[in-house]
MINUVO-235922 format. One line per 8 residues: for each residue x, y, z of N, C-alpha, C, O. Coordinates in nm, 3 decimals. Layout:
<lumkes>
X:Y:Z:X:Y:Z:X:Y:Z:X:Y:Z; ...
</lumkes>
This chain:
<lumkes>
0.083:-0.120:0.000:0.000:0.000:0.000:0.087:0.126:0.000:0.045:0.226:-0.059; 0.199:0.127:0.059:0.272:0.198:0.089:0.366:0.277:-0.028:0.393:0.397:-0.035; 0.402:0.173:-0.111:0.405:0.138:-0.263:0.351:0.187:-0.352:0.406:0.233:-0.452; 0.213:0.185:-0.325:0.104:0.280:-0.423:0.121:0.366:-0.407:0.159:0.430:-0.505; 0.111:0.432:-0.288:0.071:0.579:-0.236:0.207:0.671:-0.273:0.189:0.789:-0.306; 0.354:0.611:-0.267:0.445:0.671:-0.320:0.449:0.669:-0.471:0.508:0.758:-0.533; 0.392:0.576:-0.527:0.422:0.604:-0.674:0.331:0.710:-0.757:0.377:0.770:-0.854; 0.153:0.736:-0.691:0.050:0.824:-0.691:0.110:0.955:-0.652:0.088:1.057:-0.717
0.177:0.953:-0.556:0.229:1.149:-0.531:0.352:1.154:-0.624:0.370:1.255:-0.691; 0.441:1.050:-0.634:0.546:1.121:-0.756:0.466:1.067:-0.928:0.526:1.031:-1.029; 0.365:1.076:-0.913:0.295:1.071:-1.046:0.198:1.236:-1.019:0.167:1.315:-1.107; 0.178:1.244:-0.920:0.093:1.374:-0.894:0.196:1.494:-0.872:0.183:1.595:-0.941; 0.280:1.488:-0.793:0.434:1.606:-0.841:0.426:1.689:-0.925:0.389:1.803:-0.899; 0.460:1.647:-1.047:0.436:1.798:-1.134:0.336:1.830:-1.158:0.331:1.942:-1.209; 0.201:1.759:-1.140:0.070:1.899:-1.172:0.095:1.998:-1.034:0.087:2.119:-1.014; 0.134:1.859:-0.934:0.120:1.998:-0.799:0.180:2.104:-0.836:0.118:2.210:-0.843
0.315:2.095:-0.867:0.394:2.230:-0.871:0.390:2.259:-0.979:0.504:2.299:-1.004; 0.331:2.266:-1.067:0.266:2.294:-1.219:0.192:2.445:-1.167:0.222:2.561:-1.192; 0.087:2.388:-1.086:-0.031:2.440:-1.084:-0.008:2.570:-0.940:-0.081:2.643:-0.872; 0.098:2.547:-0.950:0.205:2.690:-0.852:0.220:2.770:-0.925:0.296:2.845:-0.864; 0.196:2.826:-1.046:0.223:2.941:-1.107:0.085:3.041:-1.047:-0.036:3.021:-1.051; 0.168:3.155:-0.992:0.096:3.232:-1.009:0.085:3.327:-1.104:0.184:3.347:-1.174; -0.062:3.422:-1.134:-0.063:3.531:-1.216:-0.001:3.651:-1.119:-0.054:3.659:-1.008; 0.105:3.743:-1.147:0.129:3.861:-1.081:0.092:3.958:-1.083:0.087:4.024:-0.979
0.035:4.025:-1.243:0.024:4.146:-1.313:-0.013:4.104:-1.419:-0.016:3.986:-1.454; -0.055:4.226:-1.496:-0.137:4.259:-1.596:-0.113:4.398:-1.670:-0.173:4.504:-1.651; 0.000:4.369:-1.766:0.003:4.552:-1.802:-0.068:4.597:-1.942:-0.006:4.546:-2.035; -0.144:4.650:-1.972:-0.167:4.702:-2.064:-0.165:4.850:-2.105:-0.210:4.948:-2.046; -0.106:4.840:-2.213:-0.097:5.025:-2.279:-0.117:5.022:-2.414:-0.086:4.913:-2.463; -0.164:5.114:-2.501:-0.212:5.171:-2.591:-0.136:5.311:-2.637:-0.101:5.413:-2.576; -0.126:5.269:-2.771:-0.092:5.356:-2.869:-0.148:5.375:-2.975:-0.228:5.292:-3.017; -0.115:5.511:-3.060:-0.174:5.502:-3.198:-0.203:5.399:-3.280:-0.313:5.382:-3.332
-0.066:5.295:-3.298:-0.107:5.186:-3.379:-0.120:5.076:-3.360:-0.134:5.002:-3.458; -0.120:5.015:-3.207:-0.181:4.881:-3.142:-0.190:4.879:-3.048:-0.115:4.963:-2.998; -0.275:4.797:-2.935:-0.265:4.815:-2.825:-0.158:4.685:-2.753:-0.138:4.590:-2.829; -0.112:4.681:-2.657:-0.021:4.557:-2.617:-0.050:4.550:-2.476:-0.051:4.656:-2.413; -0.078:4.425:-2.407:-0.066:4.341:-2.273:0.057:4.263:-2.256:0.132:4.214:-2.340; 0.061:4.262:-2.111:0.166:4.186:-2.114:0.125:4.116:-1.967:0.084:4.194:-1.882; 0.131:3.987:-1.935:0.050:3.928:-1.811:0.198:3.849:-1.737:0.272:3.757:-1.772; 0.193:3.927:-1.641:0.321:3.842:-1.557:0.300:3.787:-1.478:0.260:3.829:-1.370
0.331:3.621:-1.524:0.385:3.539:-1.423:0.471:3.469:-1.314:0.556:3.556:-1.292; 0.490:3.399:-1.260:0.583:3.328:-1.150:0.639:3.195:-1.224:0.742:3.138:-1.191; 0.566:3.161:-1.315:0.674:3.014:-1.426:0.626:3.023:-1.547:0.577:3.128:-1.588; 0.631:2.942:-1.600:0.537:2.909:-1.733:0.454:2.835:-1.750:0.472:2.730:-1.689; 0.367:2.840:-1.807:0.217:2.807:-1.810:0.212:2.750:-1.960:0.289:2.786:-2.049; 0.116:2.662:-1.973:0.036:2.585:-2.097:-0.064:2.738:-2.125:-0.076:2.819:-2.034; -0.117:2.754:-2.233:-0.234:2.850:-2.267:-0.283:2.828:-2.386:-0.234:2.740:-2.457; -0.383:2.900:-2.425:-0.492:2.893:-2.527:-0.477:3.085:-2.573:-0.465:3.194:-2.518
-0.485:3.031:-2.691:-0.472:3.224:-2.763:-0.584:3.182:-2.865:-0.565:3.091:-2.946; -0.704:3.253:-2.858:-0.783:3.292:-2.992:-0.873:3.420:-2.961:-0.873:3.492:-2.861; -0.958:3.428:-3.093:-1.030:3.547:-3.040:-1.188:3.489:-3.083:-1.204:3.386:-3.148; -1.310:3.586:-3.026:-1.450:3.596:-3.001:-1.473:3.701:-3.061:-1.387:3.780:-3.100; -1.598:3.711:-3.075:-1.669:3.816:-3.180:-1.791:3.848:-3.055:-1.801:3.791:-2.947; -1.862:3.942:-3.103:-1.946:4.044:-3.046:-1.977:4.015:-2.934:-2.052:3.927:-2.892; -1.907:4.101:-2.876:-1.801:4.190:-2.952:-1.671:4.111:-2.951:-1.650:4.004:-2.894; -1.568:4.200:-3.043:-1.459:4.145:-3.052:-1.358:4.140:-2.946:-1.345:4.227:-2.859
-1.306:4.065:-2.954:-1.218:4.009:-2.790:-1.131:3.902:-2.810:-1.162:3.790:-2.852; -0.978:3.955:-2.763:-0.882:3.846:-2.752:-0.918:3.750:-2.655:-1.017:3.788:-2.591; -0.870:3.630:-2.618:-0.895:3.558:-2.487:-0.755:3.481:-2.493:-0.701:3.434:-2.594; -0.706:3.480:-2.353:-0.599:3.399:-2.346:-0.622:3.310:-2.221:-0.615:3.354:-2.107; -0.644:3.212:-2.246:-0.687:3.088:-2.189:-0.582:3.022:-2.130:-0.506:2.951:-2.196; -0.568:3.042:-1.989:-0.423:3.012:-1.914:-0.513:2.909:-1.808:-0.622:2.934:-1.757; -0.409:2.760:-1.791:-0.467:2.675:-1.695:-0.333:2.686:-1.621:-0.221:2.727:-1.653; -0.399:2.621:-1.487:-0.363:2.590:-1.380:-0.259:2.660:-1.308:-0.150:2.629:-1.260
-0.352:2.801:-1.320:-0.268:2.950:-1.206:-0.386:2.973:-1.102:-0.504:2.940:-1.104; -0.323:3.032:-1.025:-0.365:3.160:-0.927:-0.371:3.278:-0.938:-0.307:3.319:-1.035; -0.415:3.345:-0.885:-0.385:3.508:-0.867:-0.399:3.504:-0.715:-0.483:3.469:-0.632; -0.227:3.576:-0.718:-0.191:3.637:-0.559:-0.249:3.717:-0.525:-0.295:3.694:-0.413; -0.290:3.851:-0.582:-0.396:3.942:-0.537:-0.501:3.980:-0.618:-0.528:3.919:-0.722; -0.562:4.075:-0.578:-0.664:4.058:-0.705:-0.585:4.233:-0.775:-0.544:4.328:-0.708; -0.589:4.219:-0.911:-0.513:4.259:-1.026:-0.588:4.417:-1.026:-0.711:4.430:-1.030; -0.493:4.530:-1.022:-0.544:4.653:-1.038:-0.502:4.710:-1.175:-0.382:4.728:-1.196
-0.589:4.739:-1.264:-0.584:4.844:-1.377:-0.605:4.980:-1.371:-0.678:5.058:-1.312; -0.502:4.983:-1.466:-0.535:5.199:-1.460:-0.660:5.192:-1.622:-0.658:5.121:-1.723; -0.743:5.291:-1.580:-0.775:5.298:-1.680:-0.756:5.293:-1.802:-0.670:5.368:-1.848; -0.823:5.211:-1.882:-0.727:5.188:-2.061:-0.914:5.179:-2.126:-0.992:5.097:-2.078; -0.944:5.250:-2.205:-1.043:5.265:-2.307:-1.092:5.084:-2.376:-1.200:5.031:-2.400; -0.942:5.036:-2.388:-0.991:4.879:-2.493:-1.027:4.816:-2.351:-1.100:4.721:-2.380; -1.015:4.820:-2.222:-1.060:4.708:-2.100:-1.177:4.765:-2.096:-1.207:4.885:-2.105; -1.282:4.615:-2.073:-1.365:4.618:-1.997:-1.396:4.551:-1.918:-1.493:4.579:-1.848
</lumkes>
C-alpha cells in the first residue's frame, strides 16, 4: 500500500507544482497603432490564444494558475 501511495504522489508532483504558477500582473498600454498586454507570471504556463466576436475580444486561456492578489488596472479605453 505503501508502494502505491508513493508512486501516486510522484505521479501527482508535477501537476502539484505545475499548478504553482501564479498570475502577478497585468500591463496594458495603448498607442496610436496597437494596443499591447503583457500578463506576468511566476513560471510558465500551458495557454490557449484565440479570439470571439461580439463583440470582438482576444482571450488567453491560461490553466492551472492563481492570482496572488486581485489585479489593479489603470484605466485603458480597450478594458472592460
Amino acid at each position: 500500500m505503501k508502494i502505491i501511495s508513493t508512486i501516486l504522489a510522484l505521479c501527482l508532483l508535477p501537476q502539484l507544482l505545475y499548478a504553482s504558477v501564479e498570475v502577478k500582473g497585468l500591463r496594458v498600454w495603448t498607442s496610436p497603432e496597437d494596443t499591447k498586454a503583457v500578463i506576468d507570471l511566476s513560471g510558465q504556463v500551458e495557454y490557449k490564444l484565440f479570439q470571439l466576436s461580439n463583440p470582438p475580444r482576444v482571450v488567453v486561456d491560461i490553466t492551472d494558475t492563481t492570482l496572488n492578489k486581485k489585479l489593479k488596472l489603470k484605466s485603458n479605453p480597450v478594458i472592460r
